[in-house]
VMD Tcl script that draws the C-alpha trace (Angstrom):
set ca {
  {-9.37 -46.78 -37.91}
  {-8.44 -48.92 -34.73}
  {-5.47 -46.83 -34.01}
  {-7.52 -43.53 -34.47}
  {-10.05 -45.21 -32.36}
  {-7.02 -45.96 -29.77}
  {-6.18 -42.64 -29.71}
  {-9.45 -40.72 -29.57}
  {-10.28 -43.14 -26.15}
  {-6.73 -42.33 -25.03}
  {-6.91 -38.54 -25.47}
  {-10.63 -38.81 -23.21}
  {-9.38 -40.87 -20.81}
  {-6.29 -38.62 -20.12}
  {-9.00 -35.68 -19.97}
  {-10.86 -37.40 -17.25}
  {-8.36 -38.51 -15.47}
  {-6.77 -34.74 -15.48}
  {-10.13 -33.64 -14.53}
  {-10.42 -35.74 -11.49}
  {-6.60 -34.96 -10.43}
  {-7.79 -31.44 -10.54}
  {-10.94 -31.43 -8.59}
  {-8.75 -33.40 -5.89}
  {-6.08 -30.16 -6.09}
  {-8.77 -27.77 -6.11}
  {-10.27 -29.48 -2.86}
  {-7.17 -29.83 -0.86}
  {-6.05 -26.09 -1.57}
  {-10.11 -25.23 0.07}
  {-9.28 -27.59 2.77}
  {-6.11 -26.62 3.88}
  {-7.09 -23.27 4.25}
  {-10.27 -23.49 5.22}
  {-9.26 -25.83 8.21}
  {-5.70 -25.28 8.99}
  {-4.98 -21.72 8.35}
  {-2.08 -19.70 9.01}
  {-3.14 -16.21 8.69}
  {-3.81 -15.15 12.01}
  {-0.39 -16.18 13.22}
  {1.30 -14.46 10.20}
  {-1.07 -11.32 10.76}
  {0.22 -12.07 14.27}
  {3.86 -12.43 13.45}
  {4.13 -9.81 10.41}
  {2.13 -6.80 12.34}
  {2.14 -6.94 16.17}
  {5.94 -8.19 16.11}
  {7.52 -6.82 13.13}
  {5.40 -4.12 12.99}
  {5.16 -0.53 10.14}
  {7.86 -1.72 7.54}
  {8.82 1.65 6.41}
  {11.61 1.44 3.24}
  {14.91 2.35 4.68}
  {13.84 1.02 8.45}
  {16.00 -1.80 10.42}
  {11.92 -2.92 10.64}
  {11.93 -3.72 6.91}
  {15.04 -5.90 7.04}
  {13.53 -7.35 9.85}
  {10.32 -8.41 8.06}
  {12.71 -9.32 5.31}
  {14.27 -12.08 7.66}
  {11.40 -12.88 8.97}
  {9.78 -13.74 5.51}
  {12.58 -15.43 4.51}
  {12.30 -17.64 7.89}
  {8.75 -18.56 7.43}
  {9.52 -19.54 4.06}
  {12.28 -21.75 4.71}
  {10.26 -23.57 7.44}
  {7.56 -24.79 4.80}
  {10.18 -26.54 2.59}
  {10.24 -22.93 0.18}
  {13.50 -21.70 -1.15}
  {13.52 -17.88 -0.37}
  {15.97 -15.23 -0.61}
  {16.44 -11.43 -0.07}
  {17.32 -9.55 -3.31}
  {18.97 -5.98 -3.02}
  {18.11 -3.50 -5.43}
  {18.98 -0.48 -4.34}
  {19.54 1.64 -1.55}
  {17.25 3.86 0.63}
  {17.67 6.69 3.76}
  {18.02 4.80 6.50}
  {15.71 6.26 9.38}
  {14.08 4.43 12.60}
  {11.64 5.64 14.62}
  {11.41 6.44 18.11}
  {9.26 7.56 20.79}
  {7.24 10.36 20.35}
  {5.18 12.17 23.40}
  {3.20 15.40 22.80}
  {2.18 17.54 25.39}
  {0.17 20.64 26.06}
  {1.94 22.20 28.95}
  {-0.05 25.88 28.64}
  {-2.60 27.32 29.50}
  {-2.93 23.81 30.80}
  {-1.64 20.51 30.91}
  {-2.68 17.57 28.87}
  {-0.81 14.79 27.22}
  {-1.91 14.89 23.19}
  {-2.30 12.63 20.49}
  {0.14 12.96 17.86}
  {2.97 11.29 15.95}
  {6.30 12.26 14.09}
  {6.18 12.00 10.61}
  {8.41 9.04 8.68}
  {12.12 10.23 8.09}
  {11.30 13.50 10.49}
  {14.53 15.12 11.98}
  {14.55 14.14 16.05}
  {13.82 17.10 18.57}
  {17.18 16.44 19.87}
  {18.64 15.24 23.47}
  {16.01 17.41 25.22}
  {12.63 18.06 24.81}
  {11.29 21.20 22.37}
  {9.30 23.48 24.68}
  {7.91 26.23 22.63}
  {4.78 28.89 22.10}
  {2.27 27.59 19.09}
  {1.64 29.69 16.36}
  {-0.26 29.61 13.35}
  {1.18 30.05 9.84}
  {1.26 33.62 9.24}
  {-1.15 35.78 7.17}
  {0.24 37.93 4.56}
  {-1.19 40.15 1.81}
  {1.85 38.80 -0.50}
  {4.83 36.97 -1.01}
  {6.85 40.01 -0.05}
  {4.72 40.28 3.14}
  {5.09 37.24 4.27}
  {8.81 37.26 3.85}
  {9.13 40.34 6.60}
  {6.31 38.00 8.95}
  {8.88 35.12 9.18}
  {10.52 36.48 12.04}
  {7.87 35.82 14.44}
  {8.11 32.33 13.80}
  {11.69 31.98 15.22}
  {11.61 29.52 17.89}
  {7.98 28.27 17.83}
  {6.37 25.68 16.72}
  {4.37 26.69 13.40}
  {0.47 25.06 12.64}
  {0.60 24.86 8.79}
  {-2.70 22.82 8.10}
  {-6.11 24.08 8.10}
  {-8.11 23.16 11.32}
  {-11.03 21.48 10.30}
  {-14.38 22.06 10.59}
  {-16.13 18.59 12.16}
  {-14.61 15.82 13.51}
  {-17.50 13.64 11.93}
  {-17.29 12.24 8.47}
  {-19.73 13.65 5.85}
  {-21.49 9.86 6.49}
  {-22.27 10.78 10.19}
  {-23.82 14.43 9.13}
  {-26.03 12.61 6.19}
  {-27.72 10.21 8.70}
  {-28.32 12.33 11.32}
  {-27.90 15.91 10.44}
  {-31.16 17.90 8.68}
  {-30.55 18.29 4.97}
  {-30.09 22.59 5.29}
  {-27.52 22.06 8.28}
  {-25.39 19.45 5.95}
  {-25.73 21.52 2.78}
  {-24.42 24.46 5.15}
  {-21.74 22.65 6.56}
  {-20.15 22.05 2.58}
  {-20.46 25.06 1.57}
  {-18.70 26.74 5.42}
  {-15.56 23.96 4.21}
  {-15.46 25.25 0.82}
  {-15.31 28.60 2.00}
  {-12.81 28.13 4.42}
  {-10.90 25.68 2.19}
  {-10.66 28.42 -0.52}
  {-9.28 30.82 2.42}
  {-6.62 28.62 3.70}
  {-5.58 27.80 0.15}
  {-5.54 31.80 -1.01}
  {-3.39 31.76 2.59}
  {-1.06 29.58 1.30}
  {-0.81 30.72 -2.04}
  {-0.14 34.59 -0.77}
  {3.18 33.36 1.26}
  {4.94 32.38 -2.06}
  {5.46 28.66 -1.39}
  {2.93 25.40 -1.86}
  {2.71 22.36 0.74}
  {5.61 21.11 -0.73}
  {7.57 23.72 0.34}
  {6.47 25.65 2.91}
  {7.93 23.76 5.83}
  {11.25 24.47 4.37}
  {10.96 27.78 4.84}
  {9.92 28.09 7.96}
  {12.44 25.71 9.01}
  {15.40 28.18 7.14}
  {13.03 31.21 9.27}
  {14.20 29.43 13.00}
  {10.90 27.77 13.55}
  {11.40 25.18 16.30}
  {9.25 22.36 14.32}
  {6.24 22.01 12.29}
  {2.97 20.69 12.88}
  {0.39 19.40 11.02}
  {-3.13 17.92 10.32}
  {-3.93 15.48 7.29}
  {-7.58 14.27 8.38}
  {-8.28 11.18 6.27}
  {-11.97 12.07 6.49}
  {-13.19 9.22 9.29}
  {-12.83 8.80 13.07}
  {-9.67 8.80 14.42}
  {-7.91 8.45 11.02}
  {-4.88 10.73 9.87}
  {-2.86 10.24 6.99}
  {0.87 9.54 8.39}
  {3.57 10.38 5.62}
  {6.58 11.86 5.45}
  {8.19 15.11 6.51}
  {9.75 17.48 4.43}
  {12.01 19.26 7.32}
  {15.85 18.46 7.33}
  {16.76 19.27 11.11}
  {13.77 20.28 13.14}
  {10.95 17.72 13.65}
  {7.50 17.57 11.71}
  {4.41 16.34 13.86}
  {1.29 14.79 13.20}
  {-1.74 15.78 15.54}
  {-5.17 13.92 15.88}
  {-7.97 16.17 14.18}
  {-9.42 16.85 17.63}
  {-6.32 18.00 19.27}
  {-5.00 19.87 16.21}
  {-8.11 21.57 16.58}
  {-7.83 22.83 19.99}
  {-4.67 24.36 20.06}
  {-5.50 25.98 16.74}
  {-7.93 27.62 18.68}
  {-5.58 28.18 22.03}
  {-3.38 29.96 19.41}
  {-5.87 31.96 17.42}
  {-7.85 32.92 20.51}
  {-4.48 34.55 21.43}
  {-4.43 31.81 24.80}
  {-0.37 31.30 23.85}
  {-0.41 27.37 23.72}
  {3.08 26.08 24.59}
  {3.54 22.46 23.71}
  {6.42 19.77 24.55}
  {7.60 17.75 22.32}
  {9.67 14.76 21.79}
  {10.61 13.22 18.74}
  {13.05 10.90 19.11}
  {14.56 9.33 15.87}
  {17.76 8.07 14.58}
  {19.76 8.50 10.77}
  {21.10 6.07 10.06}
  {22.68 6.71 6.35}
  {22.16 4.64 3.11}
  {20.89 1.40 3.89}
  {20.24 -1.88 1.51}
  {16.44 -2.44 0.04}
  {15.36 -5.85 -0.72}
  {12.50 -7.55 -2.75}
  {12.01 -11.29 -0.70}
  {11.61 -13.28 -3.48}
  {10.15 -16.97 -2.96}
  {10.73 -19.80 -5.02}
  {8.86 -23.02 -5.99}
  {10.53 -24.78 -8.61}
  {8.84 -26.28 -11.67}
  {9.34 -29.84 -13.53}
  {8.18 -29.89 -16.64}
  {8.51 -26.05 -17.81}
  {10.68 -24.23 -15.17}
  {11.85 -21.79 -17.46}
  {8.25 -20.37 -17.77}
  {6.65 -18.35 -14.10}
  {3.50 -17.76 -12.23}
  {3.76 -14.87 -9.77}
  {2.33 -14.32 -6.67}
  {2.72 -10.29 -6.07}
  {2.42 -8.47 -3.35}
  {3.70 -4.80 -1.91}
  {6.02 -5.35 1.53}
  {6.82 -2.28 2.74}
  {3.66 0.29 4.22}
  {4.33 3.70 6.03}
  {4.57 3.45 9.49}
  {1.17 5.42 10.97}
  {0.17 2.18 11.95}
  {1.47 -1.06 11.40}
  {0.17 -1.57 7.63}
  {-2.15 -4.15 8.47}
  {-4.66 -3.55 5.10}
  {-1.72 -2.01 3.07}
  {-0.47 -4.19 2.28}
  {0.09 -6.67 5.31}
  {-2.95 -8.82 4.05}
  {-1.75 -9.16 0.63}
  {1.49 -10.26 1.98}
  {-0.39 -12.61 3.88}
  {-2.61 -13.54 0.98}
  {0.66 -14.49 -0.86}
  {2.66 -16.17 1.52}
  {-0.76 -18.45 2.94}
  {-0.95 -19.55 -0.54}
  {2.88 -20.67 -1.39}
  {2.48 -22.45 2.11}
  {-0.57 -24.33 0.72}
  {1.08 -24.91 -2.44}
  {3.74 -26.43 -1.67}
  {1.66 -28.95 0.49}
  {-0.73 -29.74 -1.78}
  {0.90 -29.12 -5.14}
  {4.45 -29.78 -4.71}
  {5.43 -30.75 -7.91}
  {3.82 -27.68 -9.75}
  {5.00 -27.68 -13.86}
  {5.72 -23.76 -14.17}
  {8.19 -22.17 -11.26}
  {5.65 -20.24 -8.91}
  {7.41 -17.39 -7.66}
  {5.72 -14.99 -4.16}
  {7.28 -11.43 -4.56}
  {7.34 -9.12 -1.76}
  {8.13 -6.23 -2.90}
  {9.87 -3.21 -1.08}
  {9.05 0.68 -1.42}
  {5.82 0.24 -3.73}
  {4.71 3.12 -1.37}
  {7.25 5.45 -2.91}
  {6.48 4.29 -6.64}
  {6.60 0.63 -7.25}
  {10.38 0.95 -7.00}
  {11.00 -2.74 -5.95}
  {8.92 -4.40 -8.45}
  {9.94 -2.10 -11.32}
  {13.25 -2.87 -10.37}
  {12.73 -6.62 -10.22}
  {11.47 -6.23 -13.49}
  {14.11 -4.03 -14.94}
  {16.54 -6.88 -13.10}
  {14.99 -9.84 -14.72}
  {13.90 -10.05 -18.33}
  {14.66 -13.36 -18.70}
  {11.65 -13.74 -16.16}
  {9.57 -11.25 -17.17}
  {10.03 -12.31 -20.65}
  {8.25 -16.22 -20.07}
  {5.84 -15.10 -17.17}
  {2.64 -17.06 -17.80}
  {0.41 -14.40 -14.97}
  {1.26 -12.08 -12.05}
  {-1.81 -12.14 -9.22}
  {-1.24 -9.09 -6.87}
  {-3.42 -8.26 -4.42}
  {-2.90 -4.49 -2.77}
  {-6.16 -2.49 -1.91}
  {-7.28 -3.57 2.11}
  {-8.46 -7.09 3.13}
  {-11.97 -7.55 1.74}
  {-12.21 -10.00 -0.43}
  {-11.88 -9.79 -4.51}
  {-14.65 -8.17 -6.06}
  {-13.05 -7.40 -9.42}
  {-10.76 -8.44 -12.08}
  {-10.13 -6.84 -15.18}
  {-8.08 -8.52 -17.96}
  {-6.10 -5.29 -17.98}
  {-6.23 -4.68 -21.59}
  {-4.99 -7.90 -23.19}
  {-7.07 -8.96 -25.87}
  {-7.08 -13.12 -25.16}
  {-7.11 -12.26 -21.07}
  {-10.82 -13.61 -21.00}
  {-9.85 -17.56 -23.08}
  {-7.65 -18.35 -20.21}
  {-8.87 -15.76 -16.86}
  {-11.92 -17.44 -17.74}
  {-11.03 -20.92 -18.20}
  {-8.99 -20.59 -14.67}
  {-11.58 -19.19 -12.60}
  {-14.07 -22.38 -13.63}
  {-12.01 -23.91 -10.66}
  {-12.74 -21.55 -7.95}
  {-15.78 -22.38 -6.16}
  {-18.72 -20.46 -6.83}
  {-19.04 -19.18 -3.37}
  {-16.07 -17.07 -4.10}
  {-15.94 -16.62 -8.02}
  {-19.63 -15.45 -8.54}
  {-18.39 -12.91 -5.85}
  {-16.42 -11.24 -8.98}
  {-17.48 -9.21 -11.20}
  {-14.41 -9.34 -14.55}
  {-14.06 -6.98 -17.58}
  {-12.24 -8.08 -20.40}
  {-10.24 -6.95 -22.18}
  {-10.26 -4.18 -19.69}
  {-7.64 -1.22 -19.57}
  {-4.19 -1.66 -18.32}
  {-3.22 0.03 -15.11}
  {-1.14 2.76 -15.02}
  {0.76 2.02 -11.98}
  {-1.40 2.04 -8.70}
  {-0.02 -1.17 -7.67}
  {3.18 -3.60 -8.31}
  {1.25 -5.37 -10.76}
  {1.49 -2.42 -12.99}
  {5.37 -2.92 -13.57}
  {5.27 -6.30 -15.25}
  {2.06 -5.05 -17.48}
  {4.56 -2.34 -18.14}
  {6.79 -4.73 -19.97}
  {3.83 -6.43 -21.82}
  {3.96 -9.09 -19.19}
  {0.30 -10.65 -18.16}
  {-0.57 -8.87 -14.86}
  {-3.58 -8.61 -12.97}
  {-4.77 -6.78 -10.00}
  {-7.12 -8.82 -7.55}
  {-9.56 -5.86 -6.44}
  {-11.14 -6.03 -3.12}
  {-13.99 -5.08 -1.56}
  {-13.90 -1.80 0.02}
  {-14.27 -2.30 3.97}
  {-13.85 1.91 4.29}
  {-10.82 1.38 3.19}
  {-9.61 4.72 1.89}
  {-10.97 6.83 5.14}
  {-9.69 4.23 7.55}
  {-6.92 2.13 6.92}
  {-4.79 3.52 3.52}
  {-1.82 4.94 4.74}
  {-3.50 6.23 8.01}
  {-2.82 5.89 11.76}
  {-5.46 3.30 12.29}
  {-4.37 0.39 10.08}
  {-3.67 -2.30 11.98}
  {-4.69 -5.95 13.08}
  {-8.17 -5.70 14.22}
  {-9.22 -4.08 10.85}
  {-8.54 -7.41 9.06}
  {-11.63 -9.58 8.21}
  {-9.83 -12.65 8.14}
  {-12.96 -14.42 6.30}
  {-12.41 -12.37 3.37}
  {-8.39 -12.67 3.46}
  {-8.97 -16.67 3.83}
  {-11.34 -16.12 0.24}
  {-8.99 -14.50 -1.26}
  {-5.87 -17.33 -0.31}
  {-8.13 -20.19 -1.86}
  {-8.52 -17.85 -4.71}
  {-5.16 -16.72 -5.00}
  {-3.85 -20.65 -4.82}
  {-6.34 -21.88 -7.29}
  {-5.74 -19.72 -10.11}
  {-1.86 -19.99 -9.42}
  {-2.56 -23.98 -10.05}
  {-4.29 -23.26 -12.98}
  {-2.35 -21.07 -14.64}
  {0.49 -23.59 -13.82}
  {-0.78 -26.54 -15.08}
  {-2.13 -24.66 -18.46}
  {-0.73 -26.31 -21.71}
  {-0.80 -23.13 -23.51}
  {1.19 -20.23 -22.42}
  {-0.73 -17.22 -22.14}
  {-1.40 -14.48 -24.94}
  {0.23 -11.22 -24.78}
  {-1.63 -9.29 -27.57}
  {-2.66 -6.03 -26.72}
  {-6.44 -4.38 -27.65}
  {-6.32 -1.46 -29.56}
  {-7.02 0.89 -26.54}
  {-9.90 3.68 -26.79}
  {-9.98 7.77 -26.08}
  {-9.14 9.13 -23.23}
  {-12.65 10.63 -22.22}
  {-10.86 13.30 -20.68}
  {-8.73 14.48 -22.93}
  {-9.95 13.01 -26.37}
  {-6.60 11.86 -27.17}
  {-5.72 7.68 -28.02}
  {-4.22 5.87 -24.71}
  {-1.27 4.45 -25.03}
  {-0.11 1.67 -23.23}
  {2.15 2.07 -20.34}
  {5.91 2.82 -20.74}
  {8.31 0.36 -18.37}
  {10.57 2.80 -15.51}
  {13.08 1.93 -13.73}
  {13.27 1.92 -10.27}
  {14.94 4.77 -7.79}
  {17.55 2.98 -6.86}
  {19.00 5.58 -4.27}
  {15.88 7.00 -2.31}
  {15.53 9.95 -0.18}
  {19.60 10.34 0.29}
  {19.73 14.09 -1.82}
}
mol new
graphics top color blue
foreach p $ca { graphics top sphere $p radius 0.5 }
foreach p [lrange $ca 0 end-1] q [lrange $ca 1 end] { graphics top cylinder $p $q radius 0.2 }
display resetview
C-alpha cells in the first residue's frame, strides 16, 4: 500500500510539475512574439527584396538561399532539397503603350513564362478576336490577324465590383446590370465556341495565324485586381491589361478608331532549371524518429509579389521555428518547417517530398499548413480522421483563448482533396491539417492577382496565427501518445450520390513546363 501510495503521489507530482513547465512554454512562445517579432522584417526581406517566386525563376532559388540563410542564423539546420526540374523563365520589363489615335502609357503586364517581344519593340494595329458563323469561317478570318495584336477576352461591363453596385446602385439598375453580363457573357462564350478552339487553345492559333501577340483581360472581380497567370504562346508575347485600359482600346478597336499599341516584353529562357523544397530541421531527443511539420507553399505567381499567397504562411512558419528554437530548444519529436516549391502548379513539391520520404511520412505525429491570405485562423477541421478531436482538442487547451475561441473546428471533418500542400501528406494517411483564415477579400484581391503584396498583410492576424502555429507544434511534440490515423467512414457525395473515397497519393511533375 505504501509503495502504491509512493507512486500515485509520484505520478501527480510529475503531472504538476509538467503542467507548470508547460504554462511557462506556452508563455514564452506569446512573449516572444508578441514583443520581439520578426515578421515585418521577413515580410520585408521575403517580398520587397526577393520578391514573386515564380517555380522555374532565378527569384525562387533566390528565396531558397535566402530561407536557408535566415535559418542558419537562428541556430536551425536547413537545407535545399531538389526534386525535380522546371522551365526556367525570368522576367523582365514590360512597358505598354497606346501610341494611336493617341498617346498614353498603359497598365499592363506580361504573363509568367510569356515569349519576349524581341530586341525591338512590337508596334502593331489592335484587333479584336474575330467573329465567325463557324469553325470553317473563322479559319478563312485568320488572315486579318497577321501582324496585330489580337484582344481575346471579353471587355467587361463595370469596373466596380458587384459590392459597390449593391450599396449604392437602385435594386432595378443592379438586377439590370446581371442580367446585361449574362447576356453578353453567353455572346462572347457562343464567340468563342463558333471559332473551333476553347481558352486553352485559342492563342495558339492565332499565334500559328501571324498574330504579333495576344492580349488579354482576367478581372478578378475588385479594384485594380487581375488575375496574372501564365501564357500559353510559344514565340510571340501574351499581355495582361488593367480592366480599365483593356476596356478602352476594346472600344478604340470596335469603334473602328485603329488603336496601335507598343509593346515591350522583355524576358529571358533560360532552359531546365533545379526546383527545391527548403526543408528546416529541429532535431528531437527523446523520439527523433517521429515529426511535427510546419507546412507552408513557397513559390506564388509573379502578378505581384505573393504577399497573402503564400508569403504569410511562409512567414507564419519560419516566425515560429525561430521562436521554437528559443524557447523550446530541446523539443522530443524532430519539428520540421517545409517550404514547399510549385504548390501553384499542383502541390508538386510537397507531393514530391512525400513521395521522397516515407520513412517521414510514415511516423509524422501532425502537419500545420497555413495557405489561404493573412487573416488569422478561423477554422480547423480534423480532416476526416476519426480520433482528430482526442488530441486537436487536447492541444488547442494551450492556446490562449483570445485566439482559440476565434476557431470554429469540425471533427471528424472531410479530408481535403488537394487545395493546399497539406493535402499530400493526408494523401498518404498522414495527419494533416489546414489552418483556415479569415477571409480579408481575399479571393477578389490578393489570390493570384496583381495586387498582392506587402501592405495587404494584417500583421496582427499573421502574429495570431505564429503563437498558434508554435503552440500546437509544442503540443503535439511533447504528446506521449502518437496520434491516431483511423479514418471515418466518409458520407455521399451530395452531388453525385455516390460514397467518397478518400484521397489517392500522386506524385509530383517532376519536369514542368519543358514539352
Amino acid at each position: 500500500m505504501k509503495n502504491k501510495f509512493l507512486l500515485i503521489t509520484s505520478f501527480l507530482f510529475s503531472s504538476v510539475i509538467f503542467a507548470q513547465d508547460q504554462e511557462v512554454v506556452v508563455q514564452n512562445i506569446v512573449k516572444e512574439a508578441t514583443e520581439n517579432s520578426n515578421l515585418e522584417a521577413l515580410g520585408h526581406e521575403l517580398l520587397d527584396v526577393v520578391g514573386p517566386r515564380l517555380v522555374g525563376t532565378p527569384e525562387m532559388k533566390q528565396a531558397h538561399d535566402w530561407a536557408v540563410n535566415k535559418y542558419k542564423s537562428w541556430g536551425i539546420s536547413a537545407e535545399n532539397e531538389q526534386w525535380g526540374e522546371w522551365r526556367g523563365w525570368q522576367r523582365g520589363i514590360t512597358h505598354i503603350d497606346l501610341i494611336e489615335p493617341r498617346v498614353r502609357s498603359l497598365s499592363g503586364m506580361q504573363l509568367a513564362w510569356s515569349p519576349n517581344s524581341g530586341k525591338k519593340p512590337i508596334i502593331a494595329e489592335v484587333v479584336i478576336l474575330p467573329e465567325a458563323k463557324d469553325s470553317t469561317n473563322f479559319a478563312s478570318l485568320l488572315s486579318g490577324v497577321k501582324g496585330k495584336l489580337v484582344m481575346i477576352s471579353m471587355p467587361e461591363i463595370t469596373g466596380r465590383p458587384d459590392e459597390n453596385w449593391k450599396e449604392f446602385a437602385t435594386d432595378s439598375s443592379f438586377a439590370k446590370l446581371k442580367e446585361d453580363r449574362k447576356i453578353q457573357s453567353e455572346a462572347w462564350s457562343d464567340r468563342l465556341t463558333k471559332t473551333g478552339y476553347t481558352n486553352r487553345t485559342i492563342a495558339e492559333a492565332l499565334e500559328k495565324a501571324g498574330a504579333a501577340g495576344i492580349v488579354t483581360l482576367n478581372w478578378s472581380r475588385g479594384f485594380g485586381a487581375n488575375k496574372i497567370f501564365s501564357a500559353s504562346t510559344k514565340k510571340i508575347p501574351t499581355i495582361e491589361l488593367s480592366l480599365e485600359d483593356y476596356g478602352m482600346v476594346y472600344r478604340l478597336a470596335e469603334y473602328g478608331d485603329k488603336p496601335k499599341l507598343s509593346v515591350v516584353a522583355e524576358s529571358k529562357e533560360l532552359g531546365a532549371v533545379p526546383a527545391f523544397n527548403t526543408i528546416a530541421t529541429i532535431k528531437g531527443t527523446e523520439k527523433p524518429e517521429e515529426y511535427v511539420i510546419l507546412s507552408a507553399h513557397f513559390d506564388s505567381w509573379d502578378g505581384a509579389t505573393g504577399a497573402t499567397d503564400n508569403g504569410t504562411g511562409t512567414m507564419v512558419m519560419m516566425e515560429a521555428m525561430r521562436i521554437l528554437k528559443k524557447m523550446y530548444p530541446n523539443p522530443k519529436r524532430t519539428i520540421i518547417a517545409g517550404h514547399w516549391g510549385s504548390e501553384e502548379q499542383g502541390l508538386n513539391g510537397s507531393r514530391a517530398y512525400v513521395k521522397d520520404h516515407p520513412e517521414i511520412v510514415s511516423n509524422i505525429q501532425a502537419v500545420f499548413n497555413q495557405d489561404n491570405g493573412t487573416g488569422r485562423v478561423v477554422n480547423l477541421s480534423g480532416g476526416g480522421f476519426l480520433n482528430s478531436y482526442d488530441y486537436l482538442g487536447r492541444w488547442l487547451e494551450a492556446v490562449p483563448s483570445s485566439i482559440s475561441d476565434e476557431i470554429e473546428t469540425s471533427f471528424p471533418g472531410i479530408p481535403g482533396g488537394g487545395g493546399s500542400d497539406y493535402a499530400s501528406f493526408l494523401a498518404a494517411g498522414a495527419p494533416a491539417f489546414s489552418l483556415s483564415s479569415l477571409n480579408w477579400s481575399y479571393w477578389n484581391y490578393t489570390w493570384h492577382t496583381n495586387l498582392d503584396t506587402y501592405d495587404k498583410i494584417v500583421f496582427d492576424d499573421v502574429r495570431s496565427n505564429v503563437i498558434l502555429t508554435a503552440i500546437m507544434a509544442y503540443m503535439a511534440s511533447e504528446d506521449p501518445e502518437m496520434t491516431s490515423r483511423d479514418r471515418r467512414v466518409l458520407p455521399l457525395n451530395k452531388r453525385t450520390g455516390e460514397q467518397m473515397t478518400w484521397p489517392e497519393a500522386r506524385d509530383a511533375t517532376r519536369k514542368g513546363g519543358l514539352d
